[in-house]
C-alpha positions in Angstrom: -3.8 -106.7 0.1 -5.4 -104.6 2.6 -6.3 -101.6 0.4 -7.5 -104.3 -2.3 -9.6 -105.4 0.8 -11.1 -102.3 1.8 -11.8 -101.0 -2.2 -14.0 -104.5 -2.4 -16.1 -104.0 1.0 -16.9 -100.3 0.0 -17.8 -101.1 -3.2 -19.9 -103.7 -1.9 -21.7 -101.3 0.3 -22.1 -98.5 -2.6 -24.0 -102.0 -4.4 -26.2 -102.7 -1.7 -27.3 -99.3 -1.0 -27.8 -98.6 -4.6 -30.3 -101.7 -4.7 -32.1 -100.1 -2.0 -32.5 -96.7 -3.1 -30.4 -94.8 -0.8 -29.3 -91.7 -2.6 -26.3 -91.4 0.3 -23.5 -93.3 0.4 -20.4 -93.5 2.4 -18.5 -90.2 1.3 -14.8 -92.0 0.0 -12.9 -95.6 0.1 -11.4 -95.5 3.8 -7.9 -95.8 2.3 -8.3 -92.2 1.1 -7.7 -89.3 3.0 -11.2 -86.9 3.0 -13.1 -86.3 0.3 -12.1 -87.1 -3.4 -12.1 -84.0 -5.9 -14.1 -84.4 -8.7 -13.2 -83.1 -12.2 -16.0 -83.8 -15.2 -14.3 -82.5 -18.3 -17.3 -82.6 -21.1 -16.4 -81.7 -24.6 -18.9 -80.8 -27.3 -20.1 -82.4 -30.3 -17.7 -84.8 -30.0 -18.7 -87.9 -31.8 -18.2 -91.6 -30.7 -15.4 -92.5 -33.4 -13.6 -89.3 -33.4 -10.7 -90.4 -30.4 -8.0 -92.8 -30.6 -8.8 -94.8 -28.0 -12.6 -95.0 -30.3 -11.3 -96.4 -33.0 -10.2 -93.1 -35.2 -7.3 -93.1 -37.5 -8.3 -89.4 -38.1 -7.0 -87.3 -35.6 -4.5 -88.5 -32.4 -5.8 -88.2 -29.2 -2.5 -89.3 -26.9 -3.4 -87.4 -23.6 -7.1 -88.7 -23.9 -5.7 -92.6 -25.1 -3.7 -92.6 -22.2 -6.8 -91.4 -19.7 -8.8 -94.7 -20.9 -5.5 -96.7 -20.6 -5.7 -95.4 -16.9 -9.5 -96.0 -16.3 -12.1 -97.2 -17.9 -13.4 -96.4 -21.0 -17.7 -97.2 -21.7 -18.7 -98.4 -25.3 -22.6 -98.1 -24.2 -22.7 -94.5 -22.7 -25.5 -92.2 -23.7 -26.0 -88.6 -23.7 -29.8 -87.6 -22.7 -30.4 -85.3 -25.5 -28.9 -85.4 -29.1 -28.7 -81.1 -28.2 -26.5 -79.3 -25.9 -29.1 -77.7 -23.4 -31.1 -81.0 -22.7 -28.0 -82.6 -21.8 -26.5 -80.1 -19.7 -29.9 -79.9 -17.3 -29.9 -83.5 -17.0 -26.4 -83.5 -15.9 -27.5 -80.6 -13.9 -30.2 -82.2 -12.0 -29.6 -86.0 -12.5 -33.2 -85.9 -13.8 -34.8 -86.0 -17.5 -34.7 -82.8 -18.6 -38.4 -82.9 -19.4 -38.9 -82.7 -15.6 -36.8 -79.3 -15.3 -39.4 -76.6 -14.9 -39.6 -74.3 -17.5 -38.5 -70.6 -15.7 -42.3 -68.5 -16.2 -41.8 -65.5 -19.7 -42.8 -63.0 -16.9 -39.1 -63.8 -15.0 -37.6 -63.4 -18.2 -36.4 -59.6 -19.2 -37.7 -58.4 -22.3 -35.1 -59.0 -24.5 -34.7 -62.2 -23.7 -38.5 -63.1 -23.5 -38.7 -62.1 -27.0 -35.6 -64.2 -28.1 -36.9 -67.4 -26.6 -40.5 -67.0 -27.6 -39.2 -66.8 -31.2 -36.8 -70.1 -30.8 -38.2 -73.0 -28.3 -36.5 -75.9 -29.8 -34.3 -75.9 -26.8 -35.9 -74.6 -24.0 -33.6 -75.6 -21.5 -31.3 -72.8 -23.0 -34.0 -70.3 -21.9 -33.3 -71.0 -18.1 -33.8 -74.0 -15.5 -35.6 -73.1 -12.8 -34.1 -71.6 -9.8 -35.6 -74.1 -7.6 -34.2 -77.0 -9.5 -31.6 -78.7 -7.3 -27.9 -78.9 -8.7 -25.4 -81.1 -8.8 -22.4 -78.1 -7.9 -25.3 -76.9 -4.9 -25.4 -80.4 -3.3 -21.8 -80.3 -3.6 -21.3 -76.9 -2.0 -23.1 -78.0 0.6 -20.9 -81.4 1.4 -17.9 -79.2 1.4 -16.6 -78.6 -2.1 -15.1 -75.6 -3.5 -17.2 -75.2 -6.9 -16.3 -73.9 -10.7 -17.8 -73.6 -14.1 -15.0 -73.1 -16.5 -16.4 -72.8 -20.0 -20.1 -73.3 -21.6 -23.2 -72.9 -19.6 -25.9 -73.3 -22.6 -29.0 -73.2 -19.6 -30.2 -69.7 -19.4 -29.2 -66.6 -21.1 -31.0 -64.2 -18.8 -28.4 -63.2 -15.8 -31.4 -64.6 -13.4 -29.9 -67.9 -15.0 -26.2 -67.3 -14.2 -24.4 -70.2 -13.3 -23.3 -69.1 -9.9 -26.9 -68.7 -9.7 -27.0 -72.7 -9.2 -23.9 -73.6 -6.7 -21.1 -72.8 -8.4 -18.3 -70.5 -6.2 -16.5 -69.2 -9.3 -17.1 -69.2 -13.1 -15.1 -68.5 -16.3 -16.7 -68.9 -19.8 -19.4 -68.3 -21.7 -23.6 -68.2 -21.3 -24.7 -69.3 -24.7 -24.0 -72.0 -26.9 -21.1 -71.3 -28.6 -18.7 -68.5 -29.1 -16.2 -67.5 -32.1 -12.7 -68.8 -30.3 -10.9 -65.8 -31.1 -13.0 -62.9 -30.3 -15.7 -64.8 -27.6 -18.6 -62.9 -29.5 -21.9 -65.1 -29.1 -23.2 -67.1 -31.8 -26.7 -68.2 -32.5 -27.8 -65.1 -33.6 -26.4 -63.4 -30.5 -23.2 -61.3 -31.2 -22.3 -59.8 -28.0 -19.1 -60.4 -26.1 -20.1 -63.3 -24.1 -16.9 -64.1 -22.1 -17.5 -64.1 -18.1 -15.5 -64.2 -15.5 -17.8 -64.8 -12.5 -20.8 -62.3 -12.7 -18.6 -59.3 -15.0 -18.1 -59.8 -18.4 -14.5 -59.8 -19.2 -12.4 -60.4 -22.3 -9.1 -61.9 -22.6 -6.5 -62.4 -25.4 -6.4 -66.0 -26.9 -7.9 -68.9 -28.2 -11.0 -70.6 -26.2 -9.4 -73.8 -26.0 -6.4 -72.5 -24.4 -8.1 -69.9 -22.4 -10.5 -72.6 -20.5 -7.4 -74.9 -20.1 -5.7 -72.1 -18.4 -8.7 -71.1 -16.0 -9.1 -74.6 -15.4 -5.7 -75.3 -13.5 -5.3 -72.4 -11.8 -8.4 -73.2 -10.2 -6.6 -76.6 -9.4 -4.1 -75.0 -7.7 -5.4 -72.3 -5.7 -8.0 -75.3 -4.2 -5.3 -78.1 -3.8 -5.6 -78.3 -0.4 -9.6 -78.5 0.2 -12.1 -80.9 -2.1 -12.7 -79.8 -5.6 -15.4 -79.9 -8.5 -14.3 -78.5 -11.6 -16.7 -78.8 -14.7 -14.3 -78.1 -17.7 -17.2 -77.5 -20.3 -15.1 -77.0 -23.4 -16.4 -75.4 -26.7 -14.2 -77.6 -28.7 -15.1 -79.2 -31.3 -18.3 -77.3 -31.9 -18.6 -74.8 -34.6 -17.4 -72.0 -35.8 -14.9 -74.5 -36.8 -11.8 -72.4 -36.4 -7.9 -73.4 -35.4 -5.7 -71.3 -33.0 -4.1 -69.4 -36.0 -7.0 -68.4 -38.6 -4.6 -66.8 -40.8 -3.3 -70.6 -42.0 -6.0 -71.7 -44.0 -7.0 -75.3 -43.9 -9.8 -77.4 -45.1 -12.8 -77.9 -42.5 -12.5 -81.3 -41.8 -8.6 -80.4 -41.0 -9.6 -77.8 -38.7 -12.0 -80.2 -37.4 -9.5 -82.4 -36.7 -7.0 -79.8 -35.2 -9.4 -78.4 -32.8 -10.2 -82.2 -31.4 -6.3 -82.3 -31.4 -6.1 -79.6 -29.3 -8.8 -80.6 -26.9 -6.7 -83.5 -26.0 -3.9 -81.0 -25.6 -5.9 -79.3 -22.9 -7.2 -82.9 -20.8 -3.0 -83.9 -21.0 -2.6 -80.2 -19.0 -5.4 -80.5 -16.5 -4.0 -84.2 -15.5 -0.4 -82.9 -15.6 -1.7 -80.3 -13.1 -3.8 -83.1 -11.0 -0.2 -85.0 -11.0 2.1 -81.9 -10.5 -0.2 -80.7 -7.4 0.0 -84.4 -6.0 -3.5 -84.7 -6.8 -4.4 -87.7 -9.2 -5.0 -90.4 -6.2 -7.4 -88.2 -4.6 -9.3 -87.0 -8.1 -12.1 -88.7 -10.1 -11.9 -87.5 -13.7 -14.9 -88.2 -15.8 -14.3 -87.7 -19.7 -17.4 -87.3 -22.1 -19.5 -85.4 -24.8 -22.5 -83.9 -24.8 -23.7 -85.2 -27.8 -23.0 -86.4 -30.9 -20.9 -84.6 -33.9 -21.8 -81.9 -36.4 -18.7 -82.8 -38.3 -17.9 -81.6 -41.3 -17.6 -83.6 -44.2 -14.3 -85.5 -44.4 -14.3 -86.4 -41.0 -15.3 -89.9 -39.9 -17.0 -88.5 -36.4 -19.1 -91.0 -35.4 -17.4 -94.6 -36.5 -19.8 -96.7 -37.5 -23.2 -95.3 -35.9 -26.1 -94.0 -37.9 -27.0 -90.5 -37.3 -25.5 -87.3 -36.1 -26.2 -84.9 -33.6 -29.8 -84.2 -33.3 -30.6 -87.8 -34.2 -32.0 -90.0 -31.7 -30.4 -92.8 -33.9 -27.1 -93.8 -31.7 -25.0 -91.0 -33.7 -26.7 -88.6 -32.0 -26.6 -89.8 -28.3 -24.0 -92.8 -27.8 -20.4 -90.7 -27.0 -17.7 -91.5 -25.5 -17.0 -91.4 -21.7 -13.6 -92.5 -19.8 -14.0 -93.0 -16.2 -10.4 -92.7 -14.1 -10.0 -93.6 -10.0 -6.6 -94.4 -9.5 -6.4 -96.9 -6.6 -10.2 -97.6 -6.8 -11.2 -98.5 -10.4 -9.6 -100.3 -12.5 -7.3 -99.3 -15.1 -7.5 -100.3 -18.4 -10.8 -101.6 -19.1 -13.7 -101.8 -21.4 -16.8 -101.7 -19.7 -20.5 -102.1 -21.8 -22.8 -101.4 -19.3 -25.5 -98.7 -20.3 -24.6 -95.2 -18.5 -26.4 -92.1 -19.3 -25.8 -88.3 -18.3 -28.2 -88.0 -15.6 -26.5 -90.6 -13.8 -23.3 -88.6 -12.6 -25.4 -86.5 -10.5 -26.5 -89.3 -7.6 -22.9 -91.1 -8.4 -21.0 -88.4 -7.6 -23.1 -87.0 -4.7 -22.7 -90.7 -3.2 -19.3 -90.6 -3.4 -18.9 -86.5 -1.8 -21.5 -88.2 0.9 -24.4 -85.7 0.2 -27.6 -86.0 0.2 -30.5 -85.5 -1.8 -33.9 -84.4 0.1 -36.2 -87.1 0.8 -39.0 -87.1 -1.9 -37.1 -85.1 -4.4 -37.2 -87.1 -8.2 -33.9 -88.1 -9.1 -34.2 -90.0 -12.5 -30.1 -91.2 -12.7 -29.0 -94.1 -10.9 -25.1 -94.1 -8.7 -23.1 -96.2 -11.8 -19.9 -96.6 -9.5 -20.9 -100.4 -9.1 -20.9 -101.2 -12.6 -17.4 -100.5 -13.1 -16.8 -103.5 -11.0 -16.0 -106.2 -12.8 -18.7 -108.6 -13.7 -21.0 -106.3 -12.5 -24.2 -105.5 -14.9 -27.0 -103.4 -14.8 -30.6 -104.8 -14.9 -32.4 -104.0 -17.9 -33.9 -100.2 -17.0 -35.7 -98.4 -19.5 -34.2 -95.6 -21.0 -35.8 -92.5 -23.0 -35.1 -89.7 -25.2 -37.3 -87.3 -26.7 -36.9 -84.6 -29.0 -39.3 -82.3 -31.3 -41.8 -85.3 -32.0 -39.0 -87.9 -31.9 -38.6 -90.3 -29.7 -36.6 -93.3 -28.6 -37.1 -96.1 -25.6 -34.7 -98.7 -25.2 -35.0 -101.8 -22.7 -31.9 -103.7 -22.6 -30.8 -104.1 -25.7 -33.7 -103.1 -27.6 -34.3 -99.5 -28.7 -37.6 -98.3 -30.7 -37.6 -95.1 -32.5 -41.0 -93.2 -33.2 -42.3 -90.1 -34.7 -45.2 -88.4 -33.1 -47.1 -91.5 -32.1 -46.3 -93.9 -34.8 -42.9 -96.3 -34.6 -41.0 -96.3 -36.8 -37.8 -98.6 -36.3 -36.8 -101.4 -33.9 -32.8 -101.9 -33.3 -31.2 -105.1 -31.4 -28.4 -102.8 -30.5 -26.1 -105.8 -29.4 -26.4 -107.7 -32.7 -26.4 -104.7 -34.5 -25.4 -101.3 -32.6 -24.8 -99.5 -36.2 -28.7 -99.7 -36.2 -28.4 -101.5 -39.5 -31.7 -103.8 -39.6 -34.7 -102.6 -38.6 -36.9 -105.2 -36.6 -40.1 -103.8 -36.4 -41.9 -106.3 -38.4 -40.2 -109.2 -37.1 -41.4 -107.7 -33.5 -44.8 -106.1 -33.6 -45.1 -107.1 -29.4 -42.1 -105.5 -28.3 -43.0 -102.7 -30.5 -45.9 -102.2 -28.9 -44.7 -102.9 -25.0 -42.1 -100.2 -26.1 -44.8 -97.8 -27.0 -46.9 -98.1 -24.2 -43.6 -97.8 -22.2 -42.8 -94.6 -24.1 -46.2 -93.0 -23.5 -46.0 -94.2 -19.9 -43.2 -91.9 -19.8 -44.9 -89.2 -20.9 -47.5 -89.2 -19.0 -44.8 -88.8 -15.9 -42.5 -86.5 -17.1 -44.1 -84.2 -20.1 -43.2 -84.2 -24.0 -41.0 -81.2 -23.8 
C-alpha cells in the first residue's frame, strides 16, 4: 500500500508539472533506487497489424505479446514521418523534424555533397545539425552511460556520426539499410557500412542477430550504473532476406520470418534485463518507425489505409508497448494520441534532465497518460511530407496536397479512414487548413 502510495503522488506531480510546462521533473518514483535505465527498442517498417498482440494471425510474436501483456500497449501512437530519417530526428530532438537545421553543402565532403544534392527527399538523412540538442546528450549529461546499437539513417558524412550527438558507444550501420548478410549499404551506396564506434568493422552473421548480441553485452557491462540503449533494428526493412538465404522462401514468408526473428531478439534483451536483475529498474519502450513496405501476401498494416510513405494512418499509426514494472500498469490498452517526438521530454523528465530555457521542444512528457483515466486534451498534430500533408485535432485528421484538401477522416468512428467527410465539413476543413499553414509558417515545409 505504501509503494502504491508513493507511484500515485509522483505521478501526480509528473501531471502537474506537465500542465505547467516544466520540462524537469523529479528524476524516478522514490521507491526505486537511482535512476531507471532506459531501453527504446525501434524496429523498422513494421506495420500496425503485423504483431500478435495487433491483431495478426500472420506471423507469432510471443516475446513481443508478452511485453504488452507486461505494459501497456497504445492503439493511437504515431510516428512523425511516414520515412525513416524524419522520424529518427524527431525522436532525436523531441521536435518536428522540419525545425532540425539543415547541416550547410559547404560542411558536407564532396562526395557526399554530390549524393545529397542529387536525392533531397529525405534530408534529414543528409545530417542534423551539430547544434541540434539530443536526447542520448541530455542523457549523458544526467548520468547515463549511452549506445546506438543498429541504424542511424541521420547523416552519412562522418561529421554526422552518431557519437557525434551523445552517444558513448555505437555498433551498426550509418545509412538506411544494409544487406543482413554482408552489411554492404543499400540505397545506391554499396560500401561496407558496419561500425563499431568510429572504425568500420565487419563481423560474421546475420544483422538481426548481430545487433541483439551488441545489445546485451552492452547491458551487462553497464548493469551497475543507469543505461540508455537505442536498439535501432533493421528488421523488417528490405532486402527482405532470412538468416539462411540458401532456403528459398516466398517474400511474404521471409517477411514474416524476419518479423519472427525480431521478436526473437526483444525476448533476449528482456531475458538479459531479467537475468542481470534489471527489469524493475528498466523502462522498455517498443515501437516502429513507420509504417510497412510489406510485400504482397502479408497483411502489414490490419485494417489501415496506406503504407509507408502515406500520410493516410498506414503510413504513421505503429505500434508502441510501454513497460514499467512497479510503476505502470500491466496489461493495458491505452488510446491516448502519442507521437515520436514525445519520448524525448518524457524520458528526460524521468532521468531528471533538463532542457535549456528557451530551447523549442515540440513533444509533450506522455508518462501521465498511462494513468488510468487520464486523457490528453485535444493538441494539434502535423505531418508533412513532399507536398502532403496531414493535421489532426482530436479526432479529426485532414489530408491535403499542396494547398488544396483533399480528405477529412473522424478517426474514432472510422480509424480505417474509410469515409471521407470533407463535404459534410467544409468549417473544420478550413479551421484545419489555416491550422496547417499556421504550422508552416512556424516550422518550415521541409
Amino acid at each position: 500500500m505504501i509503494a502504491r502510495s508513493l507511484i500515485c503522488r509522483v505521478f501526480g506531480l509528473l501531471v502537474l508539472l506537465h500542465a505547467a510546462g516544466v520540462h524537469r521533473v523529479a528524476a524516478a518514483p522514490p521507491q526505486l533506487p537511482g535512476k531507471p535505465n532506459i531501453v527504446l527498442i525501434m524496429a523498422d517498417d513494421l506495420g500496425y497489424g503485423s504483431l500478435g498482440c495487433y491483431g495478426s494471425v500472420q506471423v507469432k510474436t510471443p516475446h513481443i505479446d508478452q511485453l504488452a501483456m507486461q505494459g501497456i500497449r497504445l492503439t493511437d501512437f504515431h510516428s512523425n514521418g511516414a520515412y525513416c530519417s524524419p522520424t529518427r530526428a524527431a525522436l532525436m530532438t523531441g521536435r518536428y523534424q522540419q525545425r532540425c537545421a539543415w547541416v550547410p553543402d559547404e560542411e558536407l565532403s564532396p562526395v557526399f555533397r554530390e549524393q545529397r544534392l542529387a536525392n533531397q527527399k529525405q534530408r534529414w538523412a543528409w545530417g542534423i545539425s551539430r547544434h541540434e540538442i539530443t536526447l542520448p546528450s541530455l542523457l549523458q549529461k544526467s548520468g547515463y552511460r549511452t549506445a546506438l546499437v543498429g541504424k542511424w539513417h541521420l547523416g552519412y558524412d562522418e561529421a554526422f556520426h552518431p557519437m557525434n550527438f551523445g552517444f558513448d558507444e555505437f555498433r551498426g550501420f550509418i545509412g538506411g539499410n544494409v544487406d543482413y548478410h554482408t552489411h554492404s549499404a543499400g540505397s545506391g551506396r554499396k560500401e561496407l557500412d558496419w561500425w563499431n564506434d568510429r572504425n568500420i568493422a565487419n563481423q560474421q552473421g546475420y544483422t538481426t542477430d548481430l545487433l541483439t548480441r551488441s545489445a546485451t553485452d552492452f547491458i551487462a557491462r553497464h548493469k551497475d550504473a543507469p543505461f540508455f540503449l537505442y536498439l535501432a533494428h533493421a528488421a523488417p526493412h528490405e532486402p527482405w532476406q532470412g538468416r539462411h538465404p540458401a532456403i528459398r522462401k516466398s517474400p511474404a514468408a521471409i517477411y514474416q520470418e524476419m518479423i519472427g526473428v525480431l521478436d526473437e531478439s526483444v525476448g533476449t534483451v528482456l531475458r538479459a534485463l531479467r537475468e542481470n536483475d534489471l527489469e524493475s529498474r528498466t523502462l522498455v519502450i517498443f515501437c516502429s518507425d513507420n509504417g510497412p513496405d510489406a510485400p504482397k501476401g502479408f497483411a502489414a498494416n490490419a485494417s489501415l489505409k496506406g503504407k509507408k510513405g502515406s500520410l493516410h494512418e498506414g503510413g504513421h499509426r505503429v505500434p508502441c508497448i510501454v513497460r514499467w514494472p512497479g510503476v505502470l500498469p500491466a496489461g493495458e490498452t491505452n488510446g491516448n494520441t502519442v507521437i515520436t517526438m514525445d519520448f524525448l521530454p518524457t524520458i528526460a523528465a524521468i532521468a531528471g534532465a533538463s532542457v535549456p530555457s528557451g530551447h523549442i521542444i515540440d513533444g509533450m512528457d506522455f508518462l501521465p497518460l498511462m494513468r488510468r483515466n487520464h486523457q490528453a486534451s485535444g493538441r494539434l498534430l502535423h505531418w508533412h511530407s513532399d507536398s502532403s500533408w496531414a493535421v489532426r485535432r482530436g479526432a479529426w485528421k485532414l489530408i491535403g496536397s499542396a494547398d488544396t484538401p483533399v480528405f477529412l477522416a473522424n478517426l474514432d468512428a472510422s480509424p480505417d479512414e474509410a469515409i471521407n467527410h470533407l463535404a459534410q465539413q467544409p468549417d473544420l476543413a478550413r479551421e484545419l487548413l489555416t491550422a496547417h499553414r499556421t504550422w508552416i509558417g512556424q516550422v518550415g515545409s521541409k
